[in-house]
DSSP file (Angstrom, degrees, kcal/mol; ACC not computed):
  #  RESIDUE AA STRUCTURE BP1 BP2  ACC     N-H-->O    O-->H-N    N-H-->O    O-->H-N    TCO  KAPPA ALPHA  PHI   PSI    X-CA   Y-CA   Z-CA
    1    1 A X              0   0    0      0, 0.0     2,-0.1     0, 0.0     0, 0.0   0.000 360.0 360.0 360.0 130.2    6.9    4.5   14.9
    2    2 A X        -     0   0    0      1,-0.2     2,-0.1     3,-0.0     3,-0.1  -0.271 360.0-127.3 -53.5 131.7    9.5    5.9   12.0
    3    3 A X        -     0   0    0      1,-0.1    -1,-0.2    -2,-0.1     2,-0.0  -0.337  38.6 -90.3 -86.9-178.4    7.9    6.6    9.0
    4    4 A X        -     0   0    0     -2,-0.1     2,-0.4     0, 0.0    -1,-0.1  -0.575  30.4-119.5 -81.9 173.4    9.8    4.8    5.9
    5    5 A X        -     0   0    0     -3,-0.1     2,-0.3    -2,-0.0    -3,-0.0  -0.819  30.4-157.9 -96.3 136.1   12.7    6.7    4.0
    6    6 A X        -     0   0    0     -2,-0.4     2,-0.2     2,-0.0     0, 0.0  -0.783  12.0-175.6-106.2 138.3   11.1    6.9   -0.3
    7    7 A X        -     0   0    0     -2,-0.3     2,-0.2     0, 0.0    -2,-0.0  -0.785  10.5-163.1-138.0 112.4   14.4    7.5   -2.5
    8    8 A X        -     0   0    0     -2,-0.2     3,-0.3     1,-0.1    -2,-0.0  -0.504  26.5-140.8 -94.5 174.6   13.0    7.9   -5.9
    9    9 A X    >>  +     0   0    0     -2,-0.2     4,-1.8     1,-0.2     3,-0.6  -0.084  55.5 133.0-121.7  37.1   14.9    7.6   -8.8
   10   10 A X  T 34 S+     0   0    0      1,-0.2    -1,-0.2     2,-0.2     3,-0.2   0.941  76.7  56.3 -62.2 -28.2   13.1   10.8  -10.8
   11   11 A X  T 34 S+     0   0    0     -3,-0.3    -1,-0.2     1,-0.2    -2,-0.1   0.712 107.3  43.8 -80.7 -14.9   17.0   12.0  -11.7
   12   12 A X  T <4 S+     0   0    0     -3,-0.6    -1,-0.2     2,-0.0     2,-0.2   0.838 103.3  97.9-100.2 -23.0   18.1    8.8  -13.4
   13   13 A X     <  -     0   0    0     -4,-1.8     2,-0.2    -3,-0.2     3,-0.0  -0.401  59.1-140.1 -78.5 137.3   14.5    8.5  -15.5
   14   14 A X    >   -     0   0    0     -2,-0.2     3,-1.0     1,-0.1     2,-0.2  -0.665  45.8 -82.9-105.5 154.6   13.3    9.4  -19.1
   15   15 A X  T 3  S+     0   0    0      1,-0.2    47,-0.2    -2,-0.2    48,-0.1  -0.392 130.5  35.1 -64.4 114.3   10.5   10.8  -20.0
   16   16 A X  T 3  S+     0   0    0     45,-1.8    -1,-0.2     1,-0.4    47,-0.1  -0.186  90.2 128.5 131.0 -48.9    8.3    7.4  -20.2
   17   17 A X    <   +     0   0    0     -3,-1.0    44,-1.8    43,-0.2    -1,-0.4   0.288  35.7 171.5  -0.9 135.3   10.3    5.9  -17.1
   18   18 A X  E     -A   60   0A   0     42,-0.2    42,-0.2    -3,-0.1     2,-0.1  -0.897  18.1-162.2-164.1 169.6    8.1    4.6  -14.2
   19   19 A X  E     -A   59   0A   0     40,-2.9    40,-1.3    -2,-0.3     2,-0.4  -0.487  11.6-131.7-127.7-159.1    7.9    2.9  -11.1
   20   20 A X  E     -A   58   0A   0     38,-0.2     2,-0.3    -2,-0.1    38,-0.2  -0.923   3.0-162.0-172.4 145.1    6.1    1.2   -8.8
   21   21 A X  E     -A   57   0A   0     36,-1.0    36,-0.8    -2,-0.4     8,-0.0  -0.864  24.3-135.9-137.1  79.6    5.6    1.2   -4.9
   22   22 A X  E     +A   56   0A   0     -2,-0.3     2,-0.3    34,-0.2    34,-0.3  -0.034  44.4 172.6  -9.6 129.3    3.9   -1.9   -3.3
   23   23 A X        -     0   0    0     32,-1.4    32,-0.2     1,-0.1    -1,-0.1  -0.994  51.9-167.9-145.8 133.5    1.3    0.0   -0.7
   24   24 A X  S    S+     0   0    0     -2,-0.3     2,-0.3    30,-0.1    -1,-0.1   0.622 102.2  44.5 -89.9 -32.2   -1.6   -0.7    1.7
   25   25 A X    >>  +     0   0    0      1,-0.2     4,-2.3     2,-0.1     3,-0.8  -0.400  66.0 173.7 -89.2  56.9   -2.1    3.4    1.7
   26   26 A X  H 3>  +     0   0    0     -2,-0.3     4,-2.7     1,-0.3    -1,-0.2   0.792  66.9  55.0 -50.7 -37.6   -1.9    4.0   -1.6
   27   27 A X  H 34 S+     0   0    0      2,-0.2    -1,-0.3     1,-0.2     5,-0.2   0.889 103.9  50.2 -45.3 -45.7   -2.9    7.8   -1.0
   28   28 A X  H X> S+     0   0    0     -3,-0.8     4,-1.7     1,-0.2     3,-1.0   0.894 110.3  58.3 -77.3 -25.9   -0.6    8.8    1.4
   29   29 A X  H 3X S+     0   0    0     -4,-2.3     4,-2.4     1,-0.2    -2,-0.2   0.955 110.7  39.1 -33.0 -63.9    1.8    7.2   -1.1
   30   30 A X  H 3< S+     0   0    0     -4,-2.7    -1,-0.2    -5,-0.3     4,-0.2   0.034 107.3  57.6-104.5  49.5    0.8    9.3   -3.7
   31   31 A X  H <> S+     0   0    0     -3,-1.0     4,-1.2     2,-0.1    -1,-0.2   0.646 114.5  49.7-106.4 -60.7    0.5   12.4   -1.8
   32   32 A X  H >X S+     0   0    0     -4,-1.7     3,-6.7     2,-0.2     4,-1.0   0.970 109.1  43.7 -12.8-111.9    4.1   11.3   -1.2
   33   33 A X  H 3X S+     0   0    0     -4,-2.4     4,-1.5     1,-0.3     5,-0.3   0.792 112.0  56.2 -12.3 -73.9    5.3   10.7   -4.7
   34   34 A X  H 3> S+     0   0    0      1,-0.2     4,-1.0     2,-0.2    -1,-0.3   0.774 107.4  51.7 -57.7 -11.4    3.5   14.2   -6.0
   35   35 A X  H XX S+     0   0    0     -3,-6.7     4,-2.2    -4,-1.2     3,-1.0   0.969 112.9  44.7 -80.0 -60.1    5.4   16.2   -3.4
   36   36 A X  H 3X S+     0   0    0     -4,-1.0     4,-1.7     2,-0.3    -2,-0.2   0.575 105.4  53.9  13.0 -76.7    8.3   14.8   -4.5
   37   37 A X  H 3<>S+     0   0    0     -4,-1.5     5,-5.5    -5,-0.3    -1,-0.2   0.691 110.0  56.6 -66.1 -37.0    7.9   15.0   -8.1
   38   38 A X  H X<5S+     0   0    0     -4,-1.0     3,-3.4    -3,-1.0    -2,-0.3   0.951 103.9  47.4 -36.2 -78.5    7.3   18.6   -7.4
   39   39 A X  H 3<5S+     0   0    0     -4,-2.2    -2,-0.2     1,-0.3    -3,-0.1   0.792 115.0  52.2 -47.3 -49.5   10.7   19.3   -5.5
   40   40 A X  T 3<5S-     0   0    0     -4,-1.7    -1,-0.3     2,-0.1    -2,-0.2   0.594 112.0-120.6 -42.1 -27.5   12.3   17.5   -8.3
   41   41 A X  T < 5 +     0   0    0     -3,-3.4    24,-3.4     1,-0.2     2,-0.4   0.699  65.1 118.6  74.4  21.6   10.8   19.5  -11.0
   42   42 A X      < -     0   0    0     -5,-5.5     2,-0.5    22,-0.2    -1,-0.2  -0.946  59.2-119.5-139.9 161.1    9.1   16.9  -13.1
   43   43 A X        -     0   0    0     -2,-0.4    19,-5.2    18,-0.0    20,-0.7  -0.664  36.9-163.7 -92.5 129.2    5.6   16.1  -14.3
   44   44 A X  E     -B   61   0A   0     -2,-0.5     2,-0.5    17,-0.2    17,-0.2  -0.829  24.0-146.2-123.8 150.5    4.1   12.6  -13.3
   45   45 A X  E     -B   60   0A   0     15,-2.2    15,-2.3    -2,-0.4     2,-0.3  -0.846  20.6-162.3 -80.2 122.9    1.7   10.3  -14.0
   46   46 A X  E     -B   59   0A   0     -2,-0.5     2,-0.3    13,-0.2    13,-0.2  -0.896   7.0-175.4-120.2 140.7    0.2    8.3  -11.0
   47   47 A X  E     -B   58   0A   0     11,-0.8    11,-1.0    -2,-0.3     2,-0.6  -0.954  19.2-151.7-112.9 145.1   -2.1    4.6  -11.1
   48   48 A X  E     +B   57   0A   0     -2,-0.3     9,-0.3     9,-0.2     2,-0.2  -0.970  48.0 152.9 -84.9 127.2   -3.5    3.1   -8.0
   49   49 A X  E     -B   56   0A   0      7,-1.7     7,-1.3    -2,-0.6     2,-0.4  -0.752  51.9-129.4-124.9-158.6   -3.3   -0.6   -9.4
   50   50 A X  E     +B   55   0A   0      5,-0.2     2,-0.6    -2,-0.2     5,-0.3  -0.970  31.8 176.7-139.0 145.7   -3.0   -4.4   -8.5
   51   51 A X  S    S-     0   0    0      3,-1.5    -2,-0.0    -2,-0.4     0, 0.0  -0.983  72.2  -7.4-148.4 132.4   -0.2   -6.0  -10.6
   52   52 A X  S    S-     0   0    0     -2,-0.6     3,-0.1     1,-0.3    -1,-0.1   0.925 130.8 -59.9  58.0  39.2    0.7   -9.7   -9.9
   53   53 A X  S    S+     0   0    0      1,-0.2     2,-0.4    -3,-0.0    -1,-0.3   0.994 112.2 107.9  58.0  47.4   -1.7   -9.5   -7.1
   54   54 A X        -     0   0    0      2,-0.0    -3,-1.5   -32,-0.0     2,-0.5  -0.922  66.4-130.3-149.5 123.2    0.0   -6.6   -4.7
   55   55 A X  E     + B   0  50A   0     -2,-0.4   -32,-1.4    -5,-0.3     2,-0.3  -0.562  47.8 149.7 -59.2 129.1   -2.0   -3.3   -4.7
   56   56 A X  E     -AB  22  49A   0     -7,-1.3    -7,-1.7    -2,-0.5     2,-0.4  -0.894  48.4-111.0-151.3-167.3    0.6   -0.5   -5.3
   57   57 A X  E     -AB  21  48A   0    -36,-0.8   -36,-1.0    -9,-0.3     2,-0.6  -0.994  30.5-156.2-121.0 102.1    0.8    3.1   -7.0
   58   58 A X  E     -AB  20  47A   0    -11,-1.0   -11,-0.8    -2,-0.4     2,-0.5  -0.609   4.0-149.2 -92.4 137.6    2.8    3.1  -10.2
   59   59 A X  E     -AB  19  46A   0    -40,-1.3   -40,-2.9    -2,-0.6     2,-0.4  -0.906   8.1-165.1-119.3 118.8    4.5    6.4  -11.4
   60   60 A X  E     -AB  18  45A   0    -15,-2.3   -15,-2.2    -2,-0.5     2,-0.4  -0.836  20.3-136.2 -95.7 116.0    5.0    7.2  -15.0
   61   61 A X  E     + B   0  44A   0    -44,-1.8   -45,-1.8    -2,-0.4   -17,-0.2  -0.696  30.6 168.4 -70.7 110.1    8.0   10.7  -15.6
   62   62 A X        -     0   0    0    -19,-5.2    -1,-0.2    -2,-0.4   -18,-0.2   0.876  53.5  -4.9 -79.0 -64.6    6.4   12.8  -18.3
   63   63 A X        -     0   0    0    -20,-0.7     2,-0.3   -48,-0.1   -47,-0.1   0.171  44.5-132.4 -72.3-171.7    8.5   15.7  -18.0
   64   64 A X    >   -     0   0    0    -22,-0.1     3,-0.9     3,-0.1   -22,-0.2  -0.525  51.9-119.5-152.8 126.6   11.3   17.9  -16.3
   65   65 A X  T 3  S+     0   0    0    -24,-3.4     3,-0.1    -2,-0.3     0, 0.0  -0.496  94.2  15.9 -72.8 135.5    9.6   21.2  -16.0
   66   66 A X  T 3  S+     0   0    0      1,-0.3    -1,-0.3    -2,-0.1     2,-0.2   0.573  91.4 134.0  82.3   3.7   11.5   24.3  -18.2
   67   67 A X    <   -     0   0    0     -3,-0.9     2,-0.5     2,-0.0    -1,-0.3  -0.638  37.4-170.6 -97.3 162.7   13.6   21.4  -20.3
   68   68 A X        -     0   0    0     -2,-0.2     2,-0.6    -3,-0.1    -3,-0.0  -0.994  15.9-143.3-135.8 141.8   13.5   22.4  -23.9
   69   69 A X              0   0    0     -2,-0.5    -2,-0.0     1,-0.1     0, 0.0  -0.930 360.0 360.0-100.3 133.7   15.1   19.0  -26.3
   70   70 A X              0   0    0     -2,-0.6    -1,-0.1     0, 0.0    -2,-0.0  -0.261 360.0 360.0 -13.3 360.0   17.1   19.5  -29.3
């Protein structure tokens, strides 16, 4: 079995941005997610939650590591 394809949208998101990834594994999700966030260069916030009745993992963008604002 093919694992799924993740395209997260960390390049299009401000700091506050999140999302949220219907799961039944919600760890290997956000084992997922934090690798990810990594490769990208930004710092995230992760939930295990239940919204509207569906377990998922929400991710919140704090950062882009090295960005200095203006």
């Amino acid at each position: 079995m093919l694992e799924p394809e993740y395209n997260f949208p960390f390049l299009a998101m401000k700091d506050g941005d999140s999302f949220v990834i219907p799961t039944n594994s919600p760890e290997i999700i956000r084992n997922i997610i934090l690798r990810e966030a990594k490769r990208f260069g930004v710092k995230v916030k992760l939930s295990c939650r239940v919204e509207e009745g569906i377990l998922c993992v929400r991710c919140w963008m704090l950062e882009r590591y090295g960005r200095k604002d203006t």
